[in-house]
Structure formats: structure tokens, C-alpha cells
VOGU-3710 file (C-alpha; in Angstrom, 3 decimals, decimal comma):
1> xxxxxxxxxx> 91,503/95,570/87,660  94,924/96,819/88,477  97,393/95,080/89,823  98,435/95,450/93,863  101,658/97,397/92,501  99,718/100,417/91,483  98,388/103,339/92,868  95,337/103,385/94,952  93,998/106,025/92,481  93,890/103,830/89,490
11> xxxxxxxxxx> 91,198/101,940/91,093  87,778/103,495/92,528  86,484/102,803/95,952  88,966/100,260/96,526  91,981/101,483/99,665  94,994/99,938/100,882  95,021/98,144/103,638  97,379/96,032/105,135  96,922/92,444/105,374  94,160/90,945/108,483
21> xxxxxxxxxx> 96,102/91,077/111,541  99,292/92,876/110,296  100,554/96,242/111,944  102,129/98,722/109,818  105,878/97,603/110,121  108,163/99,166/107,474  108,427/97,207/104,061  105,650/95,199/105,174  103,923/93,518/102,280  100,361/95,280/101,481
31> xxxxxxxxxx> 97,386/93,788/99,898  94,529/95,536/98,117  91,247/95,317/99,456  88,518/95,284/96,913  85,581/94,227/98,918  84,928/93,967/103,031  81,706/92,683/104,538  81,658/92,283/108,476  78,744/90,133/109,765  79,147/86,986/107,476
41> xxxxxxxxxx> 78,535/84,045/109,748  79,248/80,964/109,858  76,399/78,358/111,183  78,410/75,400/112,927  76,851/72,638/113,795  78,942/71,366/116,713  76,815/73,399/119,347  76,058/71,724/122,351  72,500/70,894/121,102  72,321/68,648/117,932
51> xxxxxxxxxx> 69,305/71,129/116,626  70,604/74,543/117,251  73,538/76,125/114,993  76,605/77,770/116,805  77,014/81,228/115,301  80,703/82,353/114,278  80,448/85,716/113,302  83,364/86,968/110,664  84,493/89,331/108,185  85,294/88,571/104,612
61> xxxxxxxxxx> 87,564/90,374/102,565  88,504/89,765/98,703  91,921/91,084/98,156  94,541/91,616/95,131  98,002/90,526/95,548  100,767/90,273/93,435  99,207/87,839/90,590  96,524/86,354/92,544  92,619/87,522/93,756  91,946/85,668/97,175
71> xxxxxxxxxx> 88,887/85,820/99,322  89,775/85,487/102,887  87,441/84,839/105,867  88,481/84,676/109,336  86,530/85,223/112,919  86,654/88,926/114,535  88,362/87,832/117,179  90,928/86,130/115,322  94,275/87,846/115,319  96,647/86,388/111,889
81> xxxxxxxxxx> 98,644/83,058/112,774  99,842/81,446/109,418  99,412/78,169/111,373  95,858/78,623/111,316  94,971/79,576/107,819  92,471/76,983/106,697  91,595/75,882/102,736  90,260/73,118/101,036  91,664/70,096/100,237  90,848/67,417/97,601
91> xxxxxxxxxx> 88,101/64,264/98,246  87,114/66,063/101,655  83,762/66,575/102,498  84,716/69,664/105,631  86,928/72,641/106,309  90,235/71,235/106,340  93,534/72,824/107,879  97,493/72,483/107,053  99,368/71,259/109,993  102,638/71,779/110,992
101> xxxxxxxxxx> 105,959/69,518/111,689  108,257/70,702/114,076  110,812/70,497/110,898  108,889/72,983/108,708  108,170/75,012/111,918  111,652/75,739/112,792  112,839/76,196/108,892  109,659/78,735/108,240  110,579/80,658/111,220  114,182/81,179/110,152
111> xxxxxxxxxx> 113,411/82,340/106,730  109,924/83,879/106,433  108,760/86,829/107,883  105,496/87,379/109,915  103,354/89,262/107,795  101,130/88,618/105,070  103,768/87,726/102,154  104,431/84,446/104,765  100,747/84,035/105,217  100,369/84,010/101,276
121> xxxxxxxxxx> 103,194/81,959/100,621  101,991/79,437/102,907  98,469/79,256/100,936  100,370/78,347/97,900  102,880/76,348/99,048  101,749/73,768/102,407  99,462/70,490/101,773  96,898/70,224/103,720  95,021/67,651/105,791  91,441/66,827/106,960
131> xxxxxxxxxx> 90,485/68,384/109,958  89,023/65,832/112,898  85,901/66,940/114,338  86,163/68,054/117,641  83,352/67,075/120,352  83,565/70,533/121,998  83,655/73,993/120,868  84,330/73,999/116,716  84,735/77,708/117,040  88,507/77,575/118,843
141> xxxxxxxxxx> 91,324/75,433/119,454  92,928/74,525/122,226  94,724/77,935/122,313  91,776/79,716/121,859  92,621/80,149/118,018  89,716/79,648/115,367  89,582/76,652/113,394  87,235/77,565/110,757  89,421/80,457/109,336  89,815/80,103/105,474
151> xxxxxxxxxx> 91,400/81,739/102,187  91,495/80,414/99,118  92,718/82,243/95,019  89,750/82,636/92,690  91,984/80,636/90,458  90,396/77,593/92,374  86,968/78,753/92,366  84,740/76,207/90,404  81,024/77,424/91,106  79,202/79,472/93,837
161> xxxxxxxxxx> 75,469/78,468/95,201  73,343/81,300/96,197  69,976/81,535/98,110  67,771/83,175/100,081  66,189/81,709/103,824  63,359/82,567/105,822  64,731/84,764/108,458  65,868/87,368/105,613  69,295/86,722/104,692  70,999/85,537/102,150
171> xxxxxxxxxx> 73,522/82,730/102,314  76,138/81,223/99,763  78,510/78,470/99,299  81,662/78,198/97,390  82,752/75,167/95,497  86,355/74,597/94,390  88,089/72,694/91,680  87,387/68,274/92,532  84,441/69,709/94,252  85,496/70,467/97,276
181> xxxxxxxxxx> 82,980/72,695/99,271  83,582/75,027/101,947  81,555/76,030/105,131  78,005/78,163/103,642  78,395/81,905/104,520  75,393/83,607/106,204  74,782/87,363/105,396  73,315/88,608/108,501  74,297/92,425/107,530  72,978/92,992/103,799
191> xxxxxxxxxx> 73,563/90,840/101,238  75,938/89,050/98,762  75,232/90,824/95,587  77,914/93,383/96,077  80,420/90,246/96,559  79,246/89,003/93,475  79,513/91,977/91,759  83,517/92,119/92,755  84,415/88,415/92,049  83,110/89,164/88,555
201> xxxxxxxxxx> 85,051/91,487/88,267  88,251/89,132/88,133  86,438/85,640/86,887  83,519/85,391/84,308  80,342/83,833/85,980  77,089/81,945/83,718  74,043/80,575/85,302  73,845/76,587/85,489  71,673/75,356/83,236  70,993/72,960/85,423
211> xxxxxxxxxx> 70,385/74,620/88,721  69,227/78,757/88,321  71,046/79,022/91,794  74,690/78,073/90,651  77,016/80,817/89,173  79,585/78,675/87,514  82,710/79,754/86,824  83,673/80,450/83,321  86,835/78,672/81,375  88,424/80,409/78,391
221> xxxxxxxxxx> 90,234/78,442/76,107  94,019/79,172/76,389  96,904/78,114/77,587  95,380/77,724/81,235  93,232/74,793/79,698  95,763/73,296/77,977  97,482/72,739/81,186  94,411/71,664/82,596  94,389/68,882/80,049  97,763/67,809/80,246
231> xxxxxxxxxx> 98,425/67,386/83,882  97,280/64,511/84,738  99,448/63,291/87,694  97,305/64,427/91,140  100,456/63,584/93,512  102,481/66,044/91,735  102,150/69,585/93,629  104,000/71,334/90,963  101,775/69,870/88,193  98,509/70,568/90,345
241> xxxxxxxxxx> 100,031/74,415/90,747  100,269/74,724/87,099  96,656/73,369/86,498  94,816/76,292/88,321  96,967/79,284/86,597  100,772/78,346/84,705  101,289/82,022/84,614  100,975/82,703/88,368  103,851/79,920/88,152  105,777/80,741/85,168
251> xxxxxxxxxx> 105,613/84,146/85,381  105,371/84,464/89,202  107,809/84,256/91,730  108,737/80,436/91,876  109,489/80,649/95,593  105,692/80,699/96,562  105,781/77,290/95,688  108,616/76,219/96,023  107,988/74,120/98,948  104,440/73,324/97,907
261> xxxxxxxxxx> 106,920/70,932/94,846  108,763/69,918/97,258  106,229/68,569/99,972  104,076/67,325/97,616  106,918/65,419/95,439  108,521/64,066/98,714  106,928/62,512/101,716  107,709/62,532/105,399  108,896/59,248/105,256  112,439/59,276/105,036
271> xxxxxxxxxx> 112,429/56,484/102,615  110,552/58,175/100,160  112,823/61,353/100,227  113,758/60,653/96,073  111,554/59,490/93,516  112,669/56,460/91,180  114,758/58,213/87,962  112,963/56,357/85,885  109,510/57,955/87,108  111,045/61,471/87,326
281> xxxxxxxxxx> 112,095/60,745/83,855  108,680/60,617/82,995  107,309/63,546/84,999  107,460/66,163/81,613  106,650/63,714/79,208  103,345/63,046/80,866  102,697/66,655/81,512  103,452/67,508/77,571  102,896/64,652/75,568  105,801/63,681/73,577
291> xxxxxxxxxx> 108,621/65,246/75,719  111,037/63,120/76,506  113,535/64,479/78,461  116,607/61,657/79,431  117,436/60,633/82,796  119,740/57,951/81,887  121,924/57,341/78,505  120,162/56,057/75,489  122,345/54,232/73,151  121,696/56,788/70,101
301> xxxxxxxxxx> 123,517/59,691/72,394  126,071/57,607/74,635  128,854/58,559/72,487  127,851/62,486/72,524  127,889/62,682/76,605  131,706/61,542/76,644  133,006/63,517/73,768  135,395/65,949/75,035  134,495/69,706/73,238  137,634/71,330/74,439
311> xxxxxxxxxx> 138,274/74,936/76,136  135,841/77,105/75,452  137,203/80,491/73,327  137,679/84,335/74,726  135,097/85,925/72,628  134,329/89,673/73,240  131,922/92,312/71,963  131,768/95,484/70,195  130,202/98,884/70,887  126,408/99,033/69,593
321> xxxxxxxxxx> 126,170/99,709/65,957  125,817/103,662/65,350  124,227/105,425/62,663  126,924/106,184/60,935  128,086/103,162/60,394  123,729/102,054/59,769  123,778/105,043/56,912  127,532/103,960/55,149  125,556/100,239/54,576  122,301/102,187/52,963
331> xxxxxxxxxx> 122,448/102,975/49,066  120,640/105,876/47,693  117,382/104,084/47,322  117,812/102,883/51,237  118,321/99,768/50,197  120,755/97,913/52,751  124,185/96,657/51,114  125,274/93,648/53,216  122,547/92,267/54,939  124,849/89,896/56,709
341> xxxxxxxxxx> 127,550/92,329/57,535  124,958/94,628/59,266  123,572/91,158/61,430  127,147/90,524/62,275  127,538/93,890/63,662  124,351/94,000/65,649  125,239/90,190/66,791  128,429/91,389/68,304  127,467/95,340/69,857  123,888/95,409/69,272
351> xxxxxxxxxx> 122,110/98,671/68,631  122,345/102,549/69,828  118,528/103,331/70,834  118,320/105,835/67,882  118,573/103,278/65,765  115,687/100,913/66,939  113,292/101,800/66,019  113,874/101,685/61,934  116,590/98,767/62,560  113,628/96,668/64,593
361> xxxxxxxxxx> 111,188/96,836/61,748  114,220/94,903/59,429  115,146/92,336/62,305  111,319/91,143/62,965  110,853/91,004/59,599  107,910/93,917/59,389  110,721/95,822/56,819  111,909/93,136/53,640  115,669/93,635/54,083  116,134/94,652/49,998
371> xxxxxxxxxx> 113,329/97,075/49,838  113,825/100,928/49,225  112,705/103,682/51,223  109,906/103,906/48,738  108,517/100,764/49,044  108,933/100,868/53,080  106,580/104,192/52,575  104,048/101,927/50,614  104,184/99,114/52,993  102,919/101,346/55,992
381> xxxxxxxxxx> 100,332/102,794/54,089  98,917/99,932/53,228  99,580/98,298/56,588  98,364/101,235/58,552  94,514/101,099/56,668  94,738/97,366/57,330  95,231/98,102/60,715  93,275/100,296/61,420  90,312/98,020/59,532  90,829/95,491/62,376
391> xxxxxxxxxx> 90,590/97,882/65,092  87,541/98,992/63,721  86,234/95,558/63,928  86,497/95,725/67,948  85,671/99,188/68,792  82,435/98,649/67,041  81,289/96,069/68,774  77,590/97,184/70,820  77,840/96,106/74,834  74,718/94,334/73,793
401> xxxxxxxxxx> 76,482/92,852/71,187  79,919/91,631/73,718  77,239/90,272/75,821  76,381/87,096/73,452  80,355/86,938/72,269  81,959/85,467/74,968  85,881/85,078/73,599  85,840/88,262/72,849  84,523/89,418/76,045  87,163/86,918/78,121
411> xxxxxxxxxx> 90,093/88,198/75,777  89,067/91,637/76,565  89,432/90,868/80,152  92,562/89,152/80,429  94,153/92,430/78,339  92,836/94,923/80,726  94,070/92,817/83,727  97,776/92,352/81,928  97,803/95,885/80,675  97,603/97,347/84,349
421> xxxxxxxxxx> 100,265/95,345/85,770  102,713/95,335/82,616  105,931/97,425/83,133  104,320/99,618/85,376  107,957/100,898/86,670  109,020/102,417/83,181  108,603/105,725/82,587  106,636/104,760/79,510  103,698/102,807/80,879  103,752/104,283/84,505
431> xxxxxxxxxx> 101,375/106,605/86,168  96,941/107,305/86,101  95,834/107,333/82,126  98,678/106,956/80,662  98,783/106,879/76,674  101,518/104,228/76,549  99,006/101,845/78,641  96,162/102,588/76,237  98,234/101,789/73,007  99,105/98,407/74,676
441> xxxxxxxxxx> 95,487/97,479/75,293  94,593/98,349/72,041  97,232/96,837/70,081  96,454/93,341/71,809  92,551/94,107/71,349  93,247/94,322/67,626  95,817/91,210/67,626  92,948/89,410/68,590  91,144/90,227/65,226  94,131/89,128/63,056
451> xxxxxxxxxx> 94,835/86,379/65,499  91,316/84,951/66,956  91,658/81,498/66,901  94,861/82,635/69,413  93,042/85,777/70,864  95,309/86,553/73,688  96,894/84,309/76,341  98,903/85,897/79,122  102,422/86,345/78,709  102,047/87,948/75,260
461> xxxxxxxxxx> 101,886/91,674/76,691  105,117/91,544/78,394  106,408/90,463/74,406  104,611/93,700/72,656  105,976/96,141/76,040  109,503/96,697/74,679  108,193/96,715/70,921  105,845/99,773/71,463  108,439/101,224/74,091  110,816/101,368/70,830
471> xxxxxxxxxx> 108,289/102,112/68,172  106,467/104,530/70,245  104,165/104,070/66,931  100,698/102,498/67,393  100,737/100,862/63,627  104,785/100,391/63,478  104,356/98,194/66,875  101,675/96,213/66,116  103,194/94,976/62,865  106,578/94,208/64,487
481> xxxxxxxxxx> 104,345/92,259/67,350  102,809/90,221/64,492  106,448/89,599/63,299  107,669/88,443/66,788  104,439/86,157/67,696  105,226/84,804/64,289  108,466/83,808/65,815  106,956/82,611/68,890  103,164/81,405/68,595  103,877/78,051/69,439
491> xxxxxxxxxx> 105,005/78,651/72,763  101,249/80,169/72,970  99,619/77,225/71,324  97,150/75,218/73,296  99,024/71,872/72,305  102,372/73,994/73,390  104,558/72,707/70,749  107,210/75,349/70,359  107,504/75,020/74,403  107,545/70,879/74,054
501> xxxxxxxxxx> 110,253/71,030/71,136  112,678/73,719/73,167  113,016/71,601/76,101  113,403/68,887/74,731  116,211/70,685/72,552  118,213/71,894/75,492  117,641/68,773/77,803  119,899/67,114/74,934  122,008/70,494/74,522  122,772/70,718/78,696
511> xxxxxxxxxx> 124,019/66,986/78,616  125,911/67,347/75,552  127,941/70,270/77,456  128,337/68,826/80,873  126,569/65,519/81,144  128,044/65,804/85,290  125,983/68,693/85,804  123,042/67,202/84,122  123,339/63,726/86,103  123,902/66,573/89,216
521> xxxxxxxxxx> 120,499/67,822/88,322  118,761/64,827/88,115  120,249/63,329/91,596  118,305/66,330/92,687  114,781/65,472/91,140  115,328/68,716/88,905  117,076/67,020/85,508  113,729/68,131/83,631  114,903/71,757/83,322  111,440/72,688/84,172
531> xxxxxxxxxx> 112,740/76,317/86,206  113,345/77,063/82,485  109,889/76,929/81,385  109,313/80,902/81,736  112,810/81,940/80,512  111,524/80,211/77,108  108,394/81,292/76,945  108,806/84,788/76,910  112,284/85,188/75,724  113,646/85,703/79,294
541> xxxxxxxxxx> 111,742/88,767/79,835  111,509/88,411/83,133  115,043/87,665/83,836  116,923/90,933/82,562  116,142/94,512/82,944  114,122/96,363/80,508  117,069/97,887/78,818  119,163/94,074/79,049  116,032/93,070/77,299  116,522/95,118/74,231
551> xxxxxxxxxx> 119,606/94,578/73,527  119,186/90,803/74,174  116,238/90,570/72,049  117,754/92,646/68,995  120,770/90,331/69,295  118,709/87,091/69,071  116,744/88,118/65,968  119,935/88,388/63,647  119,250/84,569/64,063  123,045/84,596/64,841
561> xxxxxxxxxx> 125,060/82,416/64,801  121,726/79,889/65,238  118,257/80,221/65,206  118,279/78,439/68,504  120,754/81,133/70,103  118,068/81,787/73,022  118,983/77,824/73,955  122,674/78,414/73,956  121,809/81,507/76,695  120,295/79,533/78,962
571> xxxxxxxxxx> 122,828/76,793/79,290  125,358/79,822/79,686  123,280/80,996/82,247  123,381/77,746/84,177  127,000/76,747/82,999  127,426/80,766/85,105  125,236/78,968/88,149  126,856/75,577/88,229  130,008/75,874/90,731  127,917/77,174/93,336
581> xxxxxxxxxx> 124,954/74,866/92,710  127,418/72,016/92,906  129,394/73,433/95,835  127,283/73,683/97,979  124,975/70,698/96,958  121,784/72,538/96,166  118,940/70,395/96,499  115,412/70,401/94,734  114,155/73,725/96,867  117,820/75,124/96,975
591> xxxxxxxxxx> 118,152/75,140/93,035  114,556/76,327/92,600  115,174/78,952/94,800  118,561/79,922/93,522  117,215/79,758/90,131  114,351/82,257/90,589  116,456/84,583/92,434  118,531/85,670/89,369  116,289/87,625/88,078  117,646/91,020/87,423
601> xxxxxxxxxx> 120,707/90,052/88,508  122,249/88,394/85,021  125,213/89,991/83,609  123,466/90,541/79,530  127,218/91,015/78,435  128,548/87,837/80,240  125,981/85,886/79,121  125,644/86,842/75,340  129,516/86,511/75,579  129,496/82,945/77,319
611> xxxxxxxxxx> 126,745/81,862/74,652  129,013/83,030/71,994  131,681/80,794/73,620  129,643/77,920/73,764  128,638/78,225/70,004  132,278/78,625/69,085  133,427/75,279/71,084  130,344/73,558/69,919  131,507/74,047/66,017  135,106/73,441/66,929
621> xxxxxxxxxx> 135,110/70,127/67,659  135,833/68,415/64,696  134,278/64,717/66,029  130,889/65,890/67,467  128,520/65,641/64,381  130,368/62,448/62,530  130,020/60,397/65,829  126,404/60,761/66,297  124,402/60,560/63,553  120,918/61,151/66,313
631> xxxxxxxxxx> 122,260/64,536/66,755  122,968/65,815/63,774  119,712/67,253/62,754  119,156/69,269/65,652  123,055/70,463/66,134  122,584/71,945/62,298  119,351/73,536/63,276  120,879/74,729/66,978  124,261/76,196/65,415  125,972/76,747/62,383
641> xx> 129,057/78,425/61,506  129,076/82,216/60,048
//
């Protein structure tokens, strides 16, 4: 299903509409209905007479926004109020509603515009109360406002109970995540088989074997349940976020939860404003077990916080390599002369775009550095029938056949879902049937076959984008994919190792540089570096513009001067961010805010020449590795001289 930032065309019988309750204002955020149904009622039982139901007729919608599928009911009468969105919340037994404080009242009304973008932030973002029961009419507040409105992401969607009564229509029930069940929806005007039939659509449903009128929903494992598994802590609103989907949080917008963390890590009591250091020391380590992330000094790297590195060097870069100067480092065979020479070159200017796409297949490691043109020729053919062996293997599968092969069928879904939303602004995926589009589904299809135990987890589309936007070669780009995932499967990895083993890497790099910024940080509940969690996992992909990206990535895969260069960006990035951070003493929400707000807006230049820098004055202080023997293994491994 596409994403909300397509065209209407791509997707049949489905129109844009705006948001319930929102005029037509200019750049007014617009959701994607995929299903209406007026006529769903609601039976309350808080009619004056203990045996007779009072009758709240509505109209439910299911609609596509951004990253997230919601389904949204609300009253006819009931014109949008933020204030009176309703959801579920956990251990209650009723509809429960979000209430306001006159604090976040007045700060939501400064910032946040009335439309639906403010009604969806507010979904993700508010906690949310038990309603009291009210001895007169449940259907409307005081103000004449609805009470039983509600909206809720499929992401939370646990199971849905169906059935049929005796006056002729049918009825169902949904049941979120810690079983939390909302009001039973009565369809007075047809059925619920076409809603059904949408909400598939986005989540995979099973009968329960227990009960044939339960559709449960399906769990695939991937990184989704490894975060499931891992966050433990309830009271943690960021941790809870990241249970139902990490990749509407990693990869989203942070700031549609940004004060979902905050309420939920902070109470209204004024005494509880900041958690102990000691507990927010742990908050990481007991989402990834065996992260430990400092809040204080431990004795093995007190002497590397008060080491003094000294000024950090000019350092400037070069035009991108040309193919001249590609071709003078090539012998007649087209074997390459000075591997190292050629990396240094690329480190410092990067690449002209002619030369990608051979250059690429060297740096991922698809092309042996020391092989001749010959043997390059050899190498596709091989690679190309190999390929094209595992493709096989998925095309040929029988609908009958996907039926009883559920991974497949779940990967298969995910990929179609990424595919449509993937760089859908470049000229090379944009647009109704477009080729590029169909490459990238089937190059991720057929990564599942080399890769099954992996399959596909979100996140790894936006990694093959720029590789077939180079290659512009079906074969060429799958093999270079291989190459990078190679690089980067851990970050992928249910147990999240690679991820676990980076931050951990530059919580200890960040206080090593500026141990004032770091104790900064952690005055401000945000020491675990945890708004760095999507710049590592997908190479800051989402940080840079498409073009910043490629030269970027080409840059980091001369494995110059460290393997660990990536690590050295984002402290540059933040070393950039500091002054103002500090200046105007950014707190939790500020910095989270701040933080997520730089995206598109680095420098690439500045930044690969600040990380440079930092590299430089790293290796230049002559007392850093002999005074801390802790550190030496990971300095050697985070940056070496060349």
C-alpha cells in the first residue's frame, strides 16, 4: 500500500481526503482514506434505563499517514477537537481519554497547529487516563463534545472479535496490545468484511485456534520483536514507543513523540522533574542487554575524561576524483596500481558520478581490488546466473503455495509497503510504474533468498536506494547490496549487536572529546545518545540529501582513516550542535527536537571535514593511549594513522 506521499493514482479506489473535521486551509496536512463506513454504532450502556442501550451513531475511517495506518471513529456530530481524541490505555477495562493541564494547553497552542498533523501528534505523544463514568448522558460532555471518540495505529492492534446478532448485523471488537479493549462497533449499514478486507491489507490476520471468532494479529520475526523483547521498563514512554514499531521512531520524525518521552519519563510532580543518574544510567542497558553507557566516571576511564587533546587541525578537501586521474592508476590488464593512493583520494574529494558506478563495485567489495578486467567480466557472469537462480526461487512460488509460507509472505509485504514510500522524490523512483521501483522490490525479494534467516527488516531499502540509483544495473546492485549488508547486518540482527557495540563505542568516544558536554547531556536525562540510534542504523540516510549521501557513503567505505569513521561524524555533528545546545540550555524535549530537525540541513563538507579534524587531534596526542590501557583496544579499532 503506498505511502500518504504519493499520488492518489497509485492506489485504486482509495481518494484524498482531508483529515475529520479539517477545512481545506493551504499546506494543511492530508491523510489518505482507505476505507469509510457511516452507520457504525456504538451501544452505550449509560441510557437512562439499565436494560436499554443508548445508540451513538458514527463513522469510521482507516487512514494512511506518514508511517502509520490508524482507524479513527468519532460521532457525526462531532466536529475535530484534539482535546477529545480518545484511545486506550493500559490495565483499563473502558474507553479512556487524555486530559489536559493548563501547562500543556497553553505550550500546544503556541506551537502546534489545528489540523490533523496536531491531532496525530497528540495520539503518539499524550498519556492518557481512565475516563470516570458519568451518571448522565455518556454520549457528550459538558460542552456538548463526544466522549466516546477514538483512534488508535494498527501498530497496537493485538486481535479483533467478530460476530453476528439477531437483529442482522454484525458487530466487532478490537483488542490492543496488554489487552486493552475498546467499545464493540455495531454495523447497522452492511457489514465488516470490507473493513477486514482493508486492515489486512496493512497487518497479517490468522484465526485463533482457540476461538474461530478471533482474527489475531500476526508477528513477524524482525527487528520489531526484538524490541518487543528487550523493553522491558512499562514507565518508560520512549521504550513503550519503540515496542509497537522502532522504525516509526527511528526512522520517523522524532517530534511526534517527543513529548510522549518526556511526559511519560517525568511526572507532574515537581519533585520528580529528573530521574536518579544512576537509573538513567541504566535506561539503555536494560533496553539492549549489555550496553552500558556511563553516567558517572569509572576508575578504568577517569584519566581519559581529563586528558587535554589539544586544538583541533585545519584540514580541507579536494575536488572528487576524475577519470583521468581513475584511468592513470589502471594498468593494461585494469588492474588498479595503488590501492591506497586511490582510497586516499576518494577519502579526501570523493567521486565524480561517472565514476560510481565501476569505483562502487571496488569500495563494497563486489570488485577484488587486484583483479583484471577479465576476471571482473567472469565474476558477473557467474554472479549474474547466481542471481538470477535466486530470483527464480521467488517468482516461482504458486499463491497456493505463499499461502502455507508465511515469512515469505510477511517479507513480501513489508517490501511492497517500503518500496512505495522509498525515495519517492528522486527522479529515479518517482512517478505510477516506475521501473526503478520494480528493480527495488525485486532486488530485496531475492535478498531474502540469499539472506532468509534475515529476510528483510525495514530500514534496509533506504540502504539498496542509492546503490541501484548508481548501478542502475539489476545484478551489479544487488551484489554491491550484499557487500554493504555485509558491512552492516548486525545493526539488522534480532539481538542488535552491531547497534549495542556502536553506542556503546561513541558514548566512550563523546566523553573522551568533551566530557562537559557529555555531563551537559546527562543533566538533561539525554547522556544515552539514544537520538543517535537512526543516524547509525542506516548510515545517516536520513540526515543528508540524496546526493550528500553518496558522497558520504563512498567516503566511509575507503575505511579511512578508521573503520569506525561513521562514529567520528556523529560526534562532529554534535561537537557542530553543542554551543547552541549549551547556550541556550536545551532540555530533554529541546535537544530531541533540535536534534531531529537537522535533517537535511548538515553541511556533508563541514562535517566530513570536522571528522577529519577530530581523527587528526585524536592521533596527535601523544599521552592518550599510554594512560589508559581500557581504551586502547577500541581507540586502535576507532582510528589509526594513514
Amino acid at each position: 500500500m503506498a505511502d500518504s506521499g504519493l499520488s492518489p493514482g497509485l492506489l485504486t479506489g482509495s481518494v484524498w481526503k482531508p483529515a475529520p473535521g479539517v477545512g481545506t486551509k493551504p499546506c494543511q496536512s492530508y491523510s489518505l482514506v482507505v476505507y469509510e463506513q457511516e452507520g457504525v454504532f456504538i451501544h452505550s450502556s449509560c441510557g437512562k434505563n439499565d436494560d436499554q442501550d443508548s445508540l451513538i451513531a458514527g463513522t469510521l475511517r482507516v487512514l494512511e499517514k506518514e508511517n502509520e495506518v490508524v482507524v479513527d471513529w468519532r460521532p457525526l456530530d462531532e466536529t475535530l477537537d484534539t482535546s477529545n481524541i480518545l484511545c486506550a490505555g493500559k490495565d483499563s477495562s473502558s474507553v479512556v481519554e487524555w486530559t489536559q493541564t493548563p501547562k500543556e494547553k497553553c505550550s500546544r497552542g503556541a506551537d502546534r497547529p489545528s489540523s490533523y498533523e496536531a491531532e496525530w501528534d497528540m495520539v503518539t505523544t499524550v498519556s492518557f487516563k481512565k475516563k470516570p463514568h458519568s451518571n448522565g448522558d455518556a454520549a457528550t460532555h459538558a460542552n456538548g463534545e463526544s466522549k466516546w471518540s477514538f483512534l488508535f495505529s494498527l501498530t497496537d492492534l493485538k486481535s479483533i472479535k467478530q460476530n453476528k446478532e439477531g437483529m442482522g448485523w454484525s458487530y466487532l471488537v478490537f483488542c490492543l496490545k496488554d489487552d486493552v479493549k475498546l467499545p464493540a462497533l455495531h454495523f447497522h449499514h452492511g457489514d465488516s468484511k470490507p473493513l477486514i478486507k482493508c486492515i489486512e491489507k496493512h497487518v497479517a490476520l490468522s484465526e485463533s485456534p482457540h476461538d474461530e471468532r478471533v482474527l489475531l494479529v500476526k508477528t513477524q520475526k524482525s527487528l520489531s520483536q526484538s524490541f518487543e523483547n528487550l523493553f522491558d521498563e512499562p514507565s518508560y514512554g520512549l521504550l513503550q514507543k519503540w515496542k509497537k514499531d522502532p522504525y516509526v521512531v527511528t526512522m520517523g520524525k522524532f517530534s511526534k513523540v517527543t513529548n510522549y518521552i518526556v511526559g511519560s519519563l517525568r511526572s507532574s510532580d515537581p519533585s520528580n522533574q529528573r530521574r536518579p543518574p544512576s537509573e538513567m544510567a541504566d535506561f539503555l542497558n536494560d533496553t539492549i542487554p549489555g550496553l552500558k553507557i556511563n553516567q558517572q566516571e569509572e576508575p578504568g576511564f577517569e584519566v581519559i575524561t581529563r586528558i587535554d587533546l589539544g586544538k583541533q587541525p585545519e584540514v580541507s578537501r579536494r575536488e572528487p576524483v576524475s577519470a583521468e586521474e581513475w584511468a592513470k592508476n589502471m594498468d593494461s590488464e585494469g588492474r588498479i596500481l595503488d590501492v591506497d593512493y586511490i582510497k586516499r583520494l576518494i577519502f579526501k574529494g570523493g567521486l565524480c558520478h561517472a565514476l560510481r558506478k565501476e569505483a562502487w563495485k571496488f569500495l563494497l567489495g563486489y570488485f577484488p581490488w587486484n583483479s583484471t578486467k577479465e576476471e571482473r567480466a567472469s565474476l558477473q557472469k557467474r554472479k549474474t546466473d547466481e542471481y538470477f537462480r535466486m530470483k527464480l526461487q521467488w517468482k516461482s512460488v504458486s499463491e497456493e503455495q505463499e499461502k502455507r509460507n508465511s515469512r515469505l509472505r510477511d517479507y513480501r509485504s513489508l517490501i511492497e509497503k517500503d518500496v512505495n514510500r522509498t525515495d519517492r522524490t528522486n527522479k529515479f523512483y518517482e512517478g505510477e510504474d516506475n521501473p526503478g521501483l520494480i528493480l527495488l522490490h525485486d532486488i530485496l525479494m531475492t535478498y531474502c533468498m540469499y539472506d532468509f534467516d534475515l529476510g528483510y527488516v525495514q530500514g534496509m531499502s533506504d540502504l539498496l536506494s542509492p546503490v541501484l540509483y548508481v548501478m542502475e544495473n539489476e545484478v551489479d546492485a544487488f551484489w554491491c547490496f550484499v557487500s554493504y549488508m555485509d558491512q552492516m547486518h548486525q545493526n539488522f540482527e534480532e539481538q542488535m549487536q552491531g547497534m549495542k557495540t556502536q553506542l556503546i563505542q561513541l558514548s566512550h568516544l563523546l566523553r573522551l572529546l568533551d566530557s562537559g558536554f557529555c555531563s551537559y547531556l546527562e543533566s538533561q536525562d539525554s547522556g544515552y545518545l539514544y537520538f543517535c540510534f537512526r543516524w547509525l542504523l542506516i548510515r545517516f540516510k536520513r540526515e543528508f540529501s540524496f546526493q550528500d549521501i553518496l558522497r558520504l557513503w563512498e567516503v566511509m567505505w575507503t575505511e579511512l582513516p578508521c573503520q569506525n569513521f561513521h562514529l567520528l561524524l556523529c560526534c562532529a555533528i554534535l561537537e557542530s550542535e553543542k554551543q547552541q545546545i549549551m547556550d541556550k540550555h536545551y532540555g530533554f524535549n529541546e535537544i530531541l527536537k533540535h536534534i531531529n530537525e537537522l535533517s537535511m540541513k548538515i553541511d556533508v563538507e563541514y562535517i566530513l571535514c570536522k571528522a577529519e579534524a577530530i581523527s587528526m587531534q585524536m592521533m596527535n596526542c601523544k599521552e592518550l593511549i599510554p594512560e589508559c590501557v581500557p581504551f586502547t583496544v577500541f581507540l586502535k579499532s576507532t582510528c589509526r594513522k594513514w
